[in-house]
ROSE-4610 file (N, C-alpha, C; in Angstrom, 1 decimal, always signed):
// ROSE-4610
residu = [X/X/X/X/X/X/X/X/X/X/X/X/X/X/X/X/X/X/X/X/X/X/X/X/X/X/X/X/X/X/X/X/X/X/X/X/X/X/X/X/X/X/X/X/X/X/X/X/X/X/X/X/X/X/X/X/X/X/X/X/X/X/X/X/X/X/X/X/X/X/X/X/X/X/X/X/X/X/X/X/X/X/X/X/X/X/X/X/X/X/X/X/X/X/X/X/X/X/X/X/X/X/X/X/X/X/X/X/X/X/X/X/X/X/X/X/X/X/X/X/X/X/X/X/X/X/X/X/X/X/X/X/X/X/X/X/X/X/X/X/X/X/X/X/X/X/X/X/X/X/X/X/X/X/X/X/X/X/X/X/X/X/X/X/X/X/X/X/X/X/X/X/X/X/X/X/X/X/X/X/X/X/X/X/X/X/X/X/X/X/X/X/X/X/X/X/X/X/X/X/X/X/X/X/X/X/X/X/X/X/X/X/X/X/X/X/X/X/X/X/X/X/X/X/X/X/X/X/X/X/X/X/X/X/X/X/X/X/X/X/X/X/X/X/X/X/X/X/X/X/X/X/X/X/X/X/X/X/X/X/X/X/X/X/X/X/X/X/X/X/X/X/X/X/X/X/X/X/X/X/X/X/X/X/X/X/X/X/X/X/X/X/X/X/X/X/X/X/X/X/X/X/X/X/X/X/X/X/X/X/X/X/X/X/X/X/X/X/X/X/X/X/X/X/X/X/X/X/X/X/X/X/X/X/X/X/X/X/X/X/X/X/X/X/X/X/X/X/X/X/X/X/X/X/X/X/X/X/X/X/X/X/X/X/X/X/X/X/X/X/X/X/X/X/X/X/X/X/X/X/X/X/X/X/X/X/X/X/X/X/X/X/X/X/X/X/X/X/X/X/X/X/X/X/X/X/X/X/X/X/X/X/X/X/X/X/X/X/X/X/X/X/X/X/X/X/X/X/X/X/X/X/X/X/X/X/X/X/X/X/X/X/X/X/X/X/X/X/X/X/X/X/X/X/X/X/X/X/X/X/X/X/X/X/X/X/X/X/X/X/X/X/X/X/X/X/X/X/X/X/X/X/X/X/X/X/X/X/X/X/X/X/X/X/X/X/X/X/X/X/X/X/X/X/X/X/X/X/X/X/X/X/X/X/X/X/X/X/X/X/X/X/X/X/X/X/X/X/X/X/X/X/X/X/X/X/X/X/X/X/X/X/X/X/X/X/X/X/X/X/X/X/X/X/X/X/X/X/X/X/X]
num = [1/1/1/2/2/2/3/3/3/4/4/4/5/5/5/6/6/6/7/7/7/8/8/8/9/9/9/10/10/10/11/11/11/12/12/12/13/13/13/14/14/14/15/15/15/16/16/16/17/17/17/18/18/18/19/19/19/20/20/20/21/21/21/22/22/22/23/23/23/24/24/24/25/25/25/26/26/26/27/27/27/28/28/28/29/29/29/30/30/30/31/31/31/32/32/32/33/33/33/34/34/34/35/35/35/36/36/36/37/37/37/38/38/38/39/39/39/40/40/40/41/41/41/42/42/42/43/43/43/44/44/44/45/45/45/46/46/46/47/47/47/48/48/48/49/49/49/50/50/50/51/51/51/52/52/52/53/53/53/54/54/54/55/55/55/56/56/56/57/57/57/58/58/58/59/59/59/60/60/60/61/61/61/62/62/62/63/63/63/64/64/64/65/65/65/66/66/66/67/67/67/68/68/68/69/69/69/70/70/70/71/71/71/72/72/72/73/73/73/74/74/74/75/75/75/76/76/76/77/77/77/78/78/78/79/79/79/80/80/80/81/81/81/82/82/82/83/83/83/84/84/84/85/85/85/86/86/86/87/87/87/88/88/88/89/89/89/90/90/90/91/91/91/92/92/92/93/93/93/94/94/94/95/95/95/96/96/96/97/97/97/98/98/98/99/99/99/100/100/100/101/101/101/102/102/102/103/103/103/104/104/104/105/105/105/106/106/106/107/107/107/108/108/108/109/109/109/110/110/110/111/111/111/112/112/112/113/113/113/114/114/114/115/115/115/116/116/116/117/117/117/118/118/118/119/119/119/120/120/120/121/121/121/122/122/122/123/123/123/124/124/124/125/125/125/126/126/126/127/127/127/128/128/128/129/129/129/130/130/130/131/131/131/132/132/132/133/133/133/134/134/134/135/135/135/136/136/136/137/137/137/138/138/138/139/139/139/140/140/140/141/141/141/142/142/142/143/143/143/144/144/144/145/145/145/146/146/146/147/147/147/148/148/148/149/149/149/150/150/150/151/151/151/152/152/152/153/153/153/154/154/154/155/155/155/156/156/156/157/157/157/158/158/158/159/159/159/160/160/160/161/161/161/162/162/162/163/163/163/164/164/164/165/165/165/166/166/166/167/167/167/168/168/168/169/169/169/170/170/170/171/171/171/172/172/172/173/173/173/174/174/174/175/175/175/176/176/176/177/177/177/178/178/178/179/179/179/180/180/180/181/181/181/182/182/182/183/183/183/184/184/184/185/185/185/186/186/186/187/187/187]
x = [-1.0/+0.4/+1.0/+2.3/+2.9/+3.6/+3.4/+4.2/+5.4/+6.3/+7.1/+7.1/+7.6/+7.0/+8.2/+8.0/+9.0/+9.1/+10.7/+11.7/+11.8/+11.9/+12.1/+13.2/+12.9/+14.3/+13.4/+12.7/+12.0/+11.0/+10.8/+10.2/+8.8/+8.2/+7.1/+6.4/+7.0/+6.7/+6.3/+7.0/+6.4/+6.1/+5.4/+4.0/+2.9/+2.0/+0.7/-0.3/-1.3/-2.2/-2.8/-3.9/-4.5/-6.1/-7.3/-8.2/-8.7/-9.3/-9.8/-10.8/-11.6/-12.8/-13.3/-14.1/-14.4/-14.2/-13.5/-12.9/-11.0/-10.7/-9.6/-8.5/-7.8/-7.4/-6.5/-7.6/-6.9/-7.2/-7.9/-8.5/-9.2/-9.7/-10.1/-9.2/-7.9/-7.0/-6.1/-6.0/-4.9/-5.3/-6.9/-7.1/-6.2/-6.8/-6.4/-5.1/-4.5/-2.7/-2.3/-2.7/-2.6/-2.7/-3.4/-4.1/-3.1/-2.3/-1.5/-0.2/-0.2/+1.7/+1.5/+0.4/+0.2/+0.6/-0.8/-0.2/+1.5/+1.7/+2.8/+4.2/+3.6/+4.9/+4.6/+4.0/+3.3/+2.7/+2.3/+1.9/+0.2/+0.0/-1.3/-2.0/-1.0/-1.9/-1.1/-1.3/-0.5/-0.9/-0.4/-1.2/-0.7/-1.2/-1.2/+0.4/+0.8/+2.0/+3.4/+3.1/+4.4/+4.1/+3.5/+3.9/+3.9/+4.3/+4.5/+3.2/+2.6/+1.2/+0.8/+0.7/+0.7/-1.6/-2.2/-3.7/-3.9/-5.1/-5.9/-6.0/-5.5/-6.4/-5.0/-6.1/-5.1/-5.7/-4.9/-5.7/-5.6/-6.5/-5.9/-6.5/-5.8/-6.3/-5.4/-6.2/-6.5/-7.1/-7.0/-7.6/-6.3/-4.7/-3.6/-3.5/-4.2/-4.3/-5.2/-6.2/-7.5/-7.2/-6.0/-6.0/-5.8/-5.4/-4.9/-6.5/-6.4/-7.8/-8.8/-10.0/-10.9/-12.1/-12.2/-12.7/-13.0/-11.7/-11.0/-11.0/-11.8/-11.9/-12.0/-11.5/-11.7/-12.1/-11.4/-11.6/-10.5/-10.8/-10.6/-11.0/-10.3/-10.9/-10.1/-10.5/-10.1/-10.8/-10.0/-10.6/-10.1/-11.0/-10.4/-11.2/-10.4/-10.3/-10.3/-9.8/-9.9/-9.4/-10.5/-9.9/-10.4/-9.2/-9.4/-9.8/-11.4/-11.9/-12.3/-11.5/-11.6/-11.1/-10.2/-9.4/-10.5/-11.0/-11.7/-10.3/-10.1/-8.9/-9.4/-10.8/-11.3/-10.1/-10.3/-10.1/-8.1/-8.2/-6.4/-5.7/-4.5/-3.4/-2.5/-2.2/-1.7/+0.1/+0.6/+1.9/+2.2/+2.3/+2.6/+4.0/+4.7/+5.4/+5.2/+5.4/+5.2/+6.1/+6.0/+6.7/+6.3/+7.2/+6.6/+7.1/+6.4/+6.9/+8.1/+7.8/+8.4/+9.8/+9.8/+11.4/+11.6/+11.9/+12.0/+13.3/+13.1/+14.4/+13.6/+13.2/+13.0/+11.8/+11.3/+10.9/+10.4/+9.6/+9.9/+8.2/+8.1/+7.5/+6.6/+5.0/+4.7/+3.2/+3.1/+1.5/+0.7/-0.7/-1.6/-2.7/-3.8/-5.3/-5.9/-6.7/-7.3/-8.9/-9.0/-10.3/-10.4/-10.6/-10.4/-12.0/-12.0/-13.5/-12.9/-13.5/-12.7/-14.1/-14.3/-14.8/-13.9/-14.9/-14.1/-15.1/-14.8/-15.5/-15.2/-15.7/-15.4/-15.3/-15.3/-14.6/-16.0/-17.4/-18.5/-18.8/-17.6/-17.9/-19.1/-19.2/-20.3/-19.8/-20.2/-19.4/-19.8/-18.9/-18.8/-18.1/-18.9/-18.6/-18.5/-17.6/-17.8/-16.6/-16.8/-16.0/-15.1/-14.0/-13.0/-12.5/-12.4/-11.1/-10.8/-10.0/-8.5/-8.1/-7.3/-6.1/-6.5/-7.5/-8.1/-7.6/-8.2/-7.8/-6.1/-5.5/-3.7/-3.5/-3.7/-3.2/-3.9/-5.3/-5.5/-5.1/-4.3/-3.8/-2.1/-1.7/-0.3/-0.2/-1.8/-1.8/-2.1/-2.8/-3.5/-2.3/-1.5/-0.4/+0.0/+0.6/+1.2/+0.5/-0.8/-2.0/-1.6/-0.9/-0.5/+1.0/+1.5/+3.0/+3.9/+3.1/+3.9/+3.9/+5.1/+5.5/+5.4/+5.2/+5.3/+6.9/+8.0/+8.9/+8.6/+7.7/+7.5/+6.9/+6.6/+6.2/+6.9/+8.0/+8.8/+10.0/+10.0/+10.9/+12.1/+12.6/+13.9/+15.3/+15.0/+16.3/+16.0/+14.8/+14.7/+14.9/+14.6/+14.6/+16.6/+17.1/+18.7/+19.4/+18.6/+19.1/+18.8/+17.6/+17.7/+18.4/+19.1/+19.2/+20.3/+21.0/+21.8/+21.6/+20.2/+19.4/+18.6/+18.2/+17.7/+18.1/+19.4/+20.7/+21.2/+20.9/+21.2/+20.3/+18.9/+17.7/+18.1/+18.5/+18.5/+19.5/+20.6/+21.6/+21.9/+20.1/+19.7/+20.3/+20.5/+21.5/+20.7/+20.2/+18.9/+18.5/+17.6/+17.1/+15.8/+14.7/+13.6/+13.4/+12.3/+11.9/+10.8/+10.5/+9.5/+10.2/+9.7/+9.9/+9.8/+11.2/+11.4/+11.3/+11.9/+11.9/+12.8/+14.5/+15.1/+15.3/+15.9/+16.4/+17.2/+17.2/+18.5/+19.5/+20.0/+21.3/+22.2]
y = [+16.0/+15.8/+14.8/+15.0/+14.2/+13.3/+12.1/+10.9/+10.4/+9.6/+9.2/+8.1/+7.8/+6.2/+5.2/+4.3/+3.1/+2.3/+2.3/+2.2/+0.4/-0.4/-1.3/-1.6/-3.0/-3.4/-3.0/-2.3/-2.2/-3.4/-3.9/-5.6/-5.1/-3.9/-4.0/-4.3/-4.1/-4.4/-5.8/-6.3/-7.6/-8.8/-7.9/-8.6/-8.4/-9.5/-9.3/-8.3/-7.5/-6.8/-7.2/-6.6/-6.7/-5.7/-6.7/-5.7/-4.6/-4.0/-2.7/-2.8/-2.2/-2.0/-0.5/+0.2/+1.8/+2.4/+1.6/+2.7/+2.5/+2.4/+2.5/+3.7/+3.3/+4.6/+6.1/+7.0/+8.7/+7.9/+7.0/+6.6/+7.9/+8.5/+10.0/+10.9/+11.0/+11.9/+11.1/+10.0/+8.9/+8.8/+8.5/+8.4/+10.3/+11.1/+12.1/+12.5/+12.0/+12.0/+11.0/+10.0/+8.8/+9.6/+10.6/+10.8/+12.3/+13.1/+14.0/+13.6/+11.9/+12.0/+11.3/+10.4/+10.4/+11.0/+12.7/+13.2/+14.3/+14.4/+14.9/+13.8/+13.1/+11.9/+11.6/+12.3/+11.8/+10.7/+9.4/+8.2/+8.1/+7.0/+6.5/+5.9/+5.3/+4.3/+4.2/+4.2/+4.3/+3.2/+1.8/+1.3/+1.4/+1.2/+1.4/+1.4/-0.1/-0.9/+0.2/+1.0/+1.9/+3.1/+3.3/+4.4/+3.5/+2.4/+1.6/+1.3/+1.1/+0.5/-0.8/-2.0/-2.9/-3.6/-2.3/-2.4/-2.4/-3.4/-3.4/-1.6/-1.1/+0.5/+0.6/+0.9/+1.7/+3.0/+3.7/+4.8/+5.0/+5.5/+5.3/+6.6/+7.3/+8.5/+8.4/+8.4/+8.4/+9.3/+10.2/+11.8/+12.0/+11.8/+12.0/+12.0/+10.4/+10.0/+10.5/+11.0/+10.8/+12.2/+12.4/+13.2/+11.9/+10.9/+9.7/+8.7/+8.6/+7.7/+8.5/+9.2/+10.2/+9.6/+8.1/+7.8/+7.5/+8.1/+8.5/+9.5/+10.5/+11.8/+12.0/+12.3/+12.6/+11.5/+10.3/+9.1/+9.0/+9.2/+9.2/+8.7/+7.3/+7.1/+6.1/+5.6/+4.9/+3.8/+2.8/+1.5/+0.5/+0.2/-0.4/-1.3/-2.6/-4.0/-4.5/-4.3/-4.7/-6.1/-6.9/-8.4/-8.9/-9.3/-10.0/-11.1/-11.1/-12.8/-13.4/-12.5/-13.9/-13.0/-13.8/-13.1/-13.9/-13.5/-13.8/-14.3/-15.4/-16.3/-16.4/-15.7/-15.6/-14.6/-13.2/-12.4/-11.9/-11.5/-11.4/-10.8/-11.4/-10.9/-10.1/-8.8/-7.5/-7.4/-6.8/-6.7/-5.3/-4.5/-3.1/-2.8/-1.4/-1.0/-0.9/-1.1/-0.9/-0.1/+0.8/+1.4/+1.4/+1.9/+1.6/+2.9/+3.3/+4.5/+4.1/+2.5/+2.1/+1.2/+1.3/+0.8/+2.0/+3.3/+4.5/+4.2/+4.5/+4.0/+2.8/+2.0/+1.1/+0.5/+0.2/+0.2/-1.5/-2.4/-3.5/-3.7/-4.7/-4.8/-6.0/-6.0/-7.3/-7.3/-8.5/-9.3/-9.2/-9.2/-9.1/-9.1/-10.0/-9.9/-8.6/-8.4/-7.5/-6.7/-8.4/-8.5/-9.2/-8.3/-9.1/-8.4/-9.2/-9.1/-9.0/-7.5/-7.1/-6.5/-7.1/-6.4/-5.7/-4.3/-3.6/-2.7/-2.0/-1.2/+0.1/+1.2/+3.1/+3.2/+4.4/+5.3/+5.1/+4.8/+5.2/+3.7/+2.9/+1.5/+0.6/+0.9/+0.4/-0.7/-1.3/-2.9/-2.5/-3.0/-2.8/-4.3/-4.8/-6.3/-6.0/-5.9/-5.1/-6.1/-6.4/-6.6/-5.2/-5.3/-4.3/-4.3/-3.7/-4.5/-3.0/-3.3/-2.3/-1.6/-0.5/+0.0/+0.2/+0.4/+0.1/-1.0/-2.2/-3.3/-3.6/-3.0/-3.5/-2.4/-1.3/-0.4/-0.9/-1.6/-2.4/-3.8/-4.8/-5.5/-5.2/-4.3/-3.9/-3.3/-2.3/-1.8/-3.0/-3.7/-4.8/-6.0/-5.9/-6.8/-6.3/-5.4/-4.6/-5.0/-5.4/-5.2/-7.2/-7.5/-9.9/-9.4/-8.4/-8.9/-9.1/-8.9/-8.8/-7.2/-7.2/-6.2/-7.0/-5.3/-6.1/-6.8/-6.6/-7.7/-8.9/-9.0/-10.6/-11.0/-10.3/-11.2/-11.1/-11.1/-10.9/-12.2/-12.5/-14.1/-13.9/-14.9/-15.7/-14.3/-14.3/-13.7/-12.3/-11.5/-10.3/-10.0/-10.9/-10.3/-10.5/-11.5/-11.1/-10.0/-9.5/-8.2/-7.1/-7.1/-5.9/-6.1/-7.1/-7.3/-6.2/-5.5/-4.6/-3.6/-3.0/-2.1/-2.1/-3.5/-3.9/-3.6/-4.3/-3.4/-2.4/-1.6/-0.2/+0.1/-0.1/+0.5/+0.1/-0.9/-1.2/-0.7/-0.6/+0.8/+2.1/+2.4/+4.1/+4.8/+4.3/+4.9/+4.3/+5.7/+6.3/+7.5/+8.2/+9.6/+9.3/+10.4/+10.6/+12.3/+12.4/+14.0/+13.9/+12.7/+12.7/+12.5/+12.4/+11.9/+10.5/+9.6/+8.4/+7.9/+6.7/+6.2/+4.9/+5.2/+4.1/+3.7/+1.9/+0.7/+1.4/+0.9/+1.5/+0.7/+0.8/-0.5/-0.1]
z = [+10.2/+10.6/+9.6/+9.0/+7.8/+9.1/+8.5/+9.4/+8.8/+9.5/+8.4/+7.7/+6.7/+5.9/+6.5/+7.1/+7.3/+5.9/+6.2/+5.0/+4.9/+3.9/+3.9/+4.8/+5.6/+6.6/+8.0/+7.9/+9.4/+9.6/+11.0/+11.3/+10.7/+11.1/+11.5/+9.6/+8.7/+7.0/+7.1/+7.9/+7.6/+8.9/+9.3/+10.5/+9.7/+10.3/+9.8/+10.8/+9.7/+10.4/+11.3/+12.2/+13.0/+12.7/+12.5/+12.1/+13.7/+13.3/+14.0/+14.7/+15.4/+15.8/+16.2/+16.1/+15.7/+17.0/+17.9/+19.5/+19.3/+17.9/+18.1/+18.5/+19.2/+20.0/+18.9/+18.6/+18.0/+16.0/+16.0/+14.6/+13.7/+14.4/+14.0/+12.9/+14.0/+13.8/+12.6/+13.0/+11.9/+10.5/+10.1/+8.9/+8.1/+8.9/+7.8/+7.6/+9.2/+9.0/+8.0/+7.7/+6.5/+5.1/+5.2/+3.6/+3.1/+4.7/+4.7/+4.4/+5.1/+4.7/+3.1/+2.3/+1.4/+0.3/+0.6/+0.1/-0.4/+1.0/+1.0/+0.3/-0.3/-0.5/-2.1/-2.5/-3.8/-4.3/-3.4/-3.8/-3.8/-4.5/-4.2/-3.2/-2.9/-1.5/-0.5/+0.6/+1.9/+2.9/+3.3/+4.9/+5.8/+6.9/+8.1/+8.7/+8.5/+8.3/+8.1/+7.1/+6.1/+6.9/+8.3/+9.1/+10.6/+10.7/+12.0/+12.9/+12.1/+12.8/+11.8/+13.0/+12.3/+12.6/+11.9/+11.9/+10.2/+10.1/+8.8/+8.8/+7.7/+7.5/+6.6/+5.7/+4.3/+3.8/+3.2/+2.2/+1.3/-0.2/-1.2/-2.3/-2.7/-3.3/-4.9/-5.4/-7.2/-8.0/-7.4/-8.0/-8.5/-8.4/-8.5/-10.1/-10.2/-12.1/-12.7/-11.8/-12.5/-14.4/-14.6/-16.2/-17.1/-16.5/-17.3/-17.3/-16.1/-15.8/-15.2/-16.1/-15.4/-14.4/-14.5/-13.7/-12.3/-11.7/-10.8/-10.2/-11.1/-10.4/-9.0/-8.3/-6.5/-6.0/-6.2/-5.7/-4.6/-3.4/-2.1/-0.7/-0.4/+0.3/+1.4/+2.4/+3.2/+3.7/+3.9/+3.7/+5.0/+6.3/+7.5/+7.3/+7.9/+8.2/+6.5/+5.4/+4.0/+3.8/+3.4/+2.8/+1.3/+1.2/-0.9/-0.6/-0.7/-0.4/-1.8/-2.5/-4.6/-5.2/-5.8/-6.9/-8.2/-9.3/-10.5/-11.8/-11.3/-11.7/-13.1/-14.0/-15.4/-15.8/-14.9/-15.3/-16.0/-16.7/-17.1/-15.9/-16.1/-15.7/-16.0/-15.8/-16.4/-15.5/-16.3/-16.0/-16.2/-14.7/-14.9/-13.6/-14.2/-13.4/-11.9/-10.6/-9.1/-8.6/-7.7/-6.5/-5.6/-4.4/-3.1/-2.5/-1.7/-0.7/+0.6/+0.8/+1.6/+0.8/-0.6/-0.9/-2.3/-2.0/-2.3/-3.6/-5.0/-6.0/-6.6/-5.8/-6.7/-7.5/-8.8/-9.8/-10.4/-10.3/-11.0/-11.7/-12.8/-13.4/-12.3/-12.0/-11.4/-11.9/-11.9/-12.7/-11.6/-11.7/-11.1/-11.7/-11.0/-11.4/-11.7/-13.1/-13.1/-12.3/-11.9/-11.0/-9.6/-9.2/-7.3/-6.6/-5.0/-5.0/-3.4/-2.6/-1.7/-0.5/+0.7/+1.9/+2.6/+3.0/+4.0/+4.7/+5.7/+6.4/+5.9/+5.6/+5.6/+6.6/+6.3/+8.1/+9.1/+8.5/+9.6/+10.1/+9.5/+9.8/+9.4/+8.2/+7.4/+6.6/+6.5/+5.5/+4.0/+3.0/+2.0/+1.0/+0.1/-0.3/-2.1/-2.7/-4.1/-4.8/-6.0/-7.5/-7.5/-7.7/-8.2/-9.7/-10.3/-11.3/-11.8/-13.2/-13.1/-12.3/-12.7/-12.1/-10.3/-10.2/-8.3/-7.7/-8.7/-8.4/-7.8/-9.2/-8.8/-7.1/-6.8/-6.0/-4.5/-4.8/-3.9/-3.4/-4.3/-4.0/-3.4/-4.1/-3.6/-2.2/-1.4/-0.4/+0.9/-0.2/+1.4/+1.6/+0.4/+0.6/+1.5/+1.7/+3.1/+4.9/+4.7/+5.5/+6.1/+5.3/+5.1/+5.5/+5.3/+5.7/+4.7/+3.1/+2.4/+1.6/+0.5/-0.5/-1.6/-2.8/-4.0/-4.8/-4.1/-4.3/-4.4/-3.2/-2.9/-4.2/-4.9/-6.1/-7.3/-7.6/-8.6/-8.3/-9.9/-9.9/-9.4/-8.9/-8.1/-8.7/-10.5/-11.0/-10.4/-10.3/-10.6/-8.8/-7.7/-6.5/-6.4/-6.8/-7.2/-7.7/-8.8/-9.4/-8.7/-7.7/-7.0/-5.7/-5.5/-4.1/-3.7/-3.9/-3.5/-3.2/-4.0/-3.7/-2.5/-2.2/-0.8/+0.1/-0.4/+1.2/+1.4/+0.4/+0.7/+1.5/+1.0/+1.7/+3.6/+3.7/+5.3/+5.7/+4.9/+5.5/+5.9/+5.2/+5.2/+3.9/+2.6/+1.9/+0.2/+0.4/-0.2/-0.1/-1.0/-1.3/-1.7/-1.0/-1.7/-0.5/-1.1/-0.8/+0.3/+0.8/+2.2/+3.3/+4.9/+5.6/+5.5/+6.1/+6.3/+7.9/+8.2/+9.3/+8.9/+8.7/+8.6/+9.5/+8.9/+10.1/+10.6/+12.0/+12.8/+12.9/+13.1/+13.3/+14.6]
């Protein structure tokens, strides 16, 4: 089932998650509704948060790039209770384009470690303790940001969250276009 993505301006973007435990109620059915409205929206990464559930569980599917980055081939997967316990403060800082499914139009350039060092459970609830780095790396920090309460705005300087700010308010006015199902603020 395609869910809808909550639109920037809705509370629940920015509460903090809540991790899981493997009797979470219809978790079964959720991971693959996550990986359906996903796909149905064209993005990479989806959490929990950006369909009104405010639980650790993201998903993140990179088969999308994998012509660009073949390393990626059928890299699909879902990732509950995920935490960034080291960023590798050696490793560079890269500066690439971001979107969000949840602020739909808008576009900004943001910096991010190339190497971060991330636990999480799979779906069979097996723990997982791994080094990340490139392009995994950035799509995993931008998804688990969502998981803290934040977006990737939150990381863009003083001038640049000014220049978009009009675009912000549109988003909370509902007055916007994209081709998925949404879930705007209500007013």
């Amino acid at each position: 089932m395609i869910l809808p993505i909550y639109i920037y301006g809705q509370p629940v973007l920015r509460k903090e998650s809540e991790d899981i435990t493997p009797d979470y109620p219809g978790l079964a059915e959720l991971i693959p509704n996550m990986f359906e409205t996903l796909t149905a929206s064209d993005g990479v990464g989806l959490a929990a948060p950006q369909i009104g559930k405010n639980i650790r569980l993201a998903v993140i599917d990179l088969d999308v790039v994998s012509d660009e980055l073949p390393e990626y081939k059928d890299f699909r997967r879902a990732f509950i209770n995920p935490h960034i316990v080291e960023i590798d403060e050696e490793s560079p800082v890269e500066s690439m384009e971001e979107g969000c499914l949840s602020l739909p139009g808008i576009h900004e350039k943001v910096e991010r470690h190339t190497r971060i060092r991330v636990q999480w459970l799979d779906e069979q609830f097996q723990p997982h303790d791994e080094w990340i780095d490139g392009f995994l790396a950035r799509v995993m920090q931008h998804e688990f940001d969502h998981l803290d309460a934040k977006m990737f705005i939150d990381h863009l300087s003083p001038l640049r969250k000014q220049l978009i700010k009009s675009k912000l308010k549109a988003l909370t006015l509902g007055r916007y276009k994209c081709s998925y199902r949404t879930k705007p603020v209500r007013r």
